[in-house]
N, C-alpha and C positions, 0 to 999 in steps of 0.2 A: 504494500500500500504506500504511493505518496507520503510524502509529508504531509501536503495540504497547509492551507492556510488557517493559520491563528485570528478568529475573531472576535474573542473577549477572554479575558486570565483575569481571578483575581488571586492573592495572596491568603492561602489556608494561615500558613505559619510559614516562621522563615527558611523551614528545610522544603514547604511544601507548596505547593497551587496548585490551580484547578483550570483547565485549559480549554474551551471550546472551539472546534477546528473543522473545517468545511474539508473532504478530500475526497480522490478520485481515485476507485481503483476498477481497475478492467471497464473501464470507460462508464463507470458508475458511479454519481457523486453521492458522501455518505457526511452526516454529523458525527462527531466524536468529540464526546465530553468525558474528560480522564485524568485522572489523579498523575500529578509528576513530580518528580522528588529530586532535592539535590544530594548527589552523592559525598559519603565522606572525602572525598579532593576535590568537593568544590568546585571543580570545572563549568558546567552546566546540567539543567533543568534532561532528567530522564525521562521516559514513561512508564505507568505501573502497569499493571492487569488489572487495576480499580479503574472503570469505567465502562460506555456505551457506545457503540458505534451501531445506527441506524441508518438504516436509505433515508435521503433525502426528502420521500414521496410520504417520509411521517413527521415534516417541519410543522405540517398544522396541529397534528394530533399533540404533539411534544407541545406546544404552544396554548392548546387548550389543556394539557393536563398541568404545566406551569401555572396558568391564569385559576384555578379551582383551586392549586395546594395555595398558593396568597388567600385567596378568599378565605380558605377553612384555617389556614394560621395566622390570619385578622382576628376571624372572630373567636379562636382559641386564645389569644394576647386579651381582648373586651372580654371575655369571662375571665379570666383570671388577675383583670386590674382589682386592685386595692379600690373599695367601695369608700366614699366621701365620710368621716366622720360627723353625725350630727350633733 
């Protein structure tokens, strides 16, 4: 598989991120969101076997099941704020 392009990382911790990546293999483009780690020398960012590589033809589905986990970990954060003292 490609490398593929990097289109959003953020920083887990500072041995670790989390990399989402557009690539193309056998002339099929695929998502891949996957755990990469910095080795003990430090050199550069690896990749794990923590991750998901999907066709690309489930960007919507991946997009509605993101859009529902916010929703339900909204309103699991509003149940469990601290109610106002009267």
């Amino acid at each position: 598989m490609e490398e593929g392009i990097v289109v959003h990382s953020f920083q887990r911790n500072p041995e670790e991120e989390v990399r989402f990546c557009v690539r193309e293999y056998k002339e099929r483009r695929y998502i891949d969101v996957r755990l990469w780690f910095l080795p003990a020398n430090g050199e550069e960012f690896r990749p794990t076997k923590k991750g998901i590589t999907l066709s690309l033809e489930y960007l919507a589905e991946i997009k509605k099941g993101l859009e529902r986990v916010g929703k339900v970990a909204s309103e699991m954060a509003l149940q469990q704020a601290p109610k106002p003292v009267k």
